[in-house]
C-alpha positions, 0 to 999 in steps of 0.5 A: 608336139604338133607343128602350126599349120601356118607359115611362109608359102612353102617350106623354102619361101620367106614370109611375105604377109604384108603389113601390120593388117594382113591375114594369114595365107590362105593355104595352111602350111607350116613353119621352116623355123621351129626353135627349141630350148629348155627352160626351168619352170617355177611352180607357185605354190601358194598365192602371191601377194602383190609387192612381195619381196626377193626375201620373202619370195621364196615361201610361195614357190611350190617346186620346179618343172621342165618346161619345153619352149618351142618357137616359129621363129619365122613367124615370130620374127617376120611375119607382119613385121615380127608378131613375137606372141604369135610364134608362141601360141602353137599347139604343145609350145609349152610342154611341161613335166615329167613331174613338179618336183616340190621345193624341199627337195632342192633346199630346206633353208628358208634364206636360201637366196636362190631357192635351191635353184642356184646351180642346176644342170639343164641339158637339151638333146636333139636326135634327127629322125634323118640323122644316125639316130644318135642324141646330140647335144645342143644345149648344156648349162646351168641355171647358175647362168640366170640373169635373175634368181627365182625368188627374184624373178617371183617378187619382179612379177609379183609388181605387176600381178597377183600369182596364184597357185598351178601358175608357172613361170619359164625361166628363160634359157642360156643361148646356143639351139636353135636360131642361135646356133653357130655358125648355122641356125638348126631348125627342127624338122618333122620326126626330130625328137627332143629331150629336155633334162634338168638336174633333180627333176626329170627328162621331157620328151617330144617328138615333132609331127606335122599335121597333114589333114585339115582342121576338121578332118583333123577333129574327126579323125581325133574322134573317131580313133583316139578314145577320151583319156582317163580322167583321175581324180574324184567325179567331181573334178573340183580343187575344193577353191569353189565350193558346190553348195552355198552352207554358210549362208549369211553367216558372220564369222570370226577367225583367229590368227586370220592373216596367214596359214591355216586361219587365211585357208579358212577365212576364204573357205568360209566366204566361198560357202557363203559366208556374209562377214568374215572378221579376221583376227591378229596382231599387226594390222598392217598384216590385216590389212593385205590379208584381207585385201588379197583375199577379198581379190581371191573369193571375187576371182573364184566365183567369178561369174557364177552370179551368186546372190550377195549376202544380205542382198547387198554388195561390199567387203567380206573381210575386215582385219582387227588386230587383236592380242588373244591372250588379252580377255578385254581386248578380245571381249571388246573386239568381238563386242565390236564385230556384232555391234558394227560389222555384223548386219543383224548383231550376230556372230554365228561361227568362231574359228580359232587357228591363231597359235605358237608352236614355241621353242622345239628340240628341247627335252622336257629338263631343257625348257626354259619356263617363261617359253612353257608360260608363252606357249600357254598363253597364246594356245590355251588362254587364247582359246579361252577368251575367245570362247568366253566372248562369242557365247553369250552371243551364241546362247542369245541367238541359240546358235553357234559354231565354235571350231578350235584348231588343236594338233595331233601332238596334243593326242599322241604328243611330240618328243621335243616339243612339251609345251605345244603338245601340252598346249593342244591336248589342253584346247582338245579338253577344253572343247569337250567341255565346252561342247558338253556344256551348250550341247541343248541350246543349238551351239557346237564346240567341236576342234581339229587335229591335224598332223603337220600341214604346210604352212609359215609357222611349218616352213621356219621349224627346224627341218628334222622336226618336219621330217620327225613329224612327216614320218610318221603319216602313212600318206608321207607328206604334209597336209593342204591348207585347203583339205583343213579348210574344207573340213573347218567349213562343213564342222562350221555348218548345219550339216554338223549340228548333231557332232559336238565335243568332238576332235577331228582328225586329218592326219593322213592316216597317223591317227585313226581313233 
């Protein structure tokens, strides 16, 4: 943690920049007041939509990390009349780690108020490089002492902002270091060390260092000596938000169940590979409406100024929401009837992805099932499944091209004790896909499905936790899949590189099943 090279004159005078348009000393020099305290970080994990709800709060909230807050008070709270972001902007203010603990390991109740957060202990230990060399605490509390929870202080931002996934938000913190210490302010000073802990996550270290070269001889030095650091991660160093190539160009596309979880990852992934029209199906409008608003905010924001052609040559909406009952055949027949008639620019439907489902009630042995719950699950699973398929060929076959790619589950190859009518529902819709793929193989149409093991999603985070975890054990990879990862893999099935792969039921499964 470096200290700025700005401040008062020296290291006793007061600031004295003048007024509001004043520049800086001249001299660099470095603060008298360097403050510090810990912070509990709250890490999104999926996007926020705008207006959420305390309620609803939690289910976006990725887990918790230490954050090390550090302020030039002086510059903070005296220069030019006290300029509150400038004390904020130095190099290391905002130290972060030792890892992001994930949500589950703090709470597994989804109505938890406080998000597993209620109670933690934070501690911040001080050890002076020309003290005895002992660690002191000058800070230890709780985050039971918030003035708002975490839930709560997501759904305050969430008026103002869209939250997007990796982004952080401090806290806040109890008084008592630094500058509100009684009855003497303790500033840190050059070689002090300070740990920041918080119960469940970790220890932050940071040693204070003041810099006594220049700017440039400071870069120089850097680049010269330190060598670049490892860079982990594939070559490419992409987080699969922004496809490298443009593979669904122009293609209008259909996805079920496109409001949340999986069949929302998919749609924007389809849309990021090029996608023209990206029609999402499902039953509450309302719900329809914000998916698609949200996700029209998130594909700009992804491209970003990448300057790439609009499809069709033309700019305007790539989502549009239409409520839709799957296990109804007309009104699924009439929608996708209406998709190619009125949202389509050239009266097609290239790629259908079926995501919608249930899983149903879970826990049961096979004698405890109740039949009308089986009857739902079919419905939804199977028929869903089929009336779609039913409806997008005859399009398919008129334009001798398609991509249909069902979303089955690895309980529907290996089967999940406890859950029969799910599993029996998705080794049905592996069937299905083989058929159909078989059937249309000559005339340019591929019927492919996937099957992935547990991934985190809504429909994931209300099963009951022991049935996450029966499932979880079971992956070599010990954790849930990504959205992303399943929507990567729908694009390229969904694409022209995949046209001679059909009938075909792909894994992603971390590793639990490899036939």
């Amino acid at each position: 943690m470096a200290v700025p090279r700005y401040g008062p004159s020296s290291s006793t005078a007061e600031v004295t920049h003048g007024g509001m348009n004043a520049n800086l000393d001249e001299e660099p020099v470095v603060t008298s007041k360097l403050d510090y305290e810990v912070e509990l970080g709250v890490v999104i994990g999926t996007t926020v939509p705008r207006f959420t709800s305390a309620s609803d709060a939690q289910k976006y909230i990725g887990g918790y990390t230490v954050i090390h807050d550090v302020s030039a008070r002086d510059l903070q709270l005296e220069a030019n009349g006290g300029q509150w972001l400038l004390g904020k902007c130095g190099d290391g203010y905002g130290a972060m780690g030792p890892v992001i603990t994930t949500l589950d390991e703090f709470t597994k109740d989804k109505d938890d108020k406080f998000a597993g957060a209620g109670n933690l202990h934070l501690e911040c230990r001080l050890t002076q490089k020309d003290g005895d060399g002992k660690a002191m605490t000058v800070q230890s509390s709780s985050t039971s002492q918030l003035v708002f929870s975490t839930p709560q202080i997501v759904s305050y931002l969430s008026k103002f902002m869209t939250l997007y996934p990796g982004d952080v938000i401090a806290t806040g913190t109890p008084p008592g270091v630094g500058c509100f210490r009684k009855p003497d302010p303790l500033w840190l000073k050059d070689g002090d060390e300070v740990e920041c802990e918080i119960e469940g996550i970790g220890t932050l270290r940071n040693v204070v260092e003041t810099v006594e070269n220049s700017p440039e001889e400071s870069n120089e030095v850097t680049e010269a000596s330190v060598p670049p650091p490892t860079v982990k991660g594939p070559p490419s160093q992409t987080d699969n938000s922004t496809p490298q190539k443009q593979r669904l160009k122009n293609s209008v596309a259909v996805v079920t169940g496109g409001a949340r979880g999986l069949g929302y990852g998919i749609a924007l992934r389809l849309a990021l590979e090029g996608a023209a029209v990206v029609a999402l199906i499902d039953m509450k409008q309302d719900e329809l409406d914000v998916a698609a608003t949200q996700l029209e905010k998130e594909l700009q924001q992804s491209l970003g100024n990448n300057n790439v052609t609009p499809p069709f040559g033309r700019v305007g909406r790539t989502f549009y929401g239409l409520s839709c009952d799957v296990t109804d055949t007309q009104k699924v027949t009439d929608t996708l009837a209406h998709v190619a008639a009125t949202l389509s620019p050239n009266n097609r439907i290239d790629i259908l992805v079926q995501a919608a489902g249930v899983v149903g009630q879970t826990n049961l042995l096979t004698h405890q099932v109740q039949p009308d719950n089986f009857d739902f699950v079919m419905d939804v699973n199977v028929k869903g499944i089929f009336n779609g398929c039913k409806a997008v060929l005859p399009f398919m076959v008129e334009q001798n091209y398609g991509r249909i790619v069902n979303i089955a589950s690895i309980a529907g190859k290996e089967g999940n004790a406890g859950m029969l009518a799910y599993s029996t529902s998705k080794a049905a819709v592996i069937g299905l896909t083989k058929t159909i793929g078989k059937e249309y193989a000559t005339q340019g149409i591929t019927c492919n499905c996937v099957a992935p093991a547990v991934v985190r999603t809504e429909m994931v985070a209300n099963m009951p936790p022991e049935q996450v975890t029966y499932m979880t054990d079971k992956i070599p990879m010990k954790r849930c899949g990504k959205v992303e990862e399943i929507a990567a893999l729908v694009a390229y099935i969904a694409s022209e590189d995949a046209g001679f792969t059909t009938g075909f039921c792909w894994d992603a499964t971390g590793g639990r099943s490899v036939y």
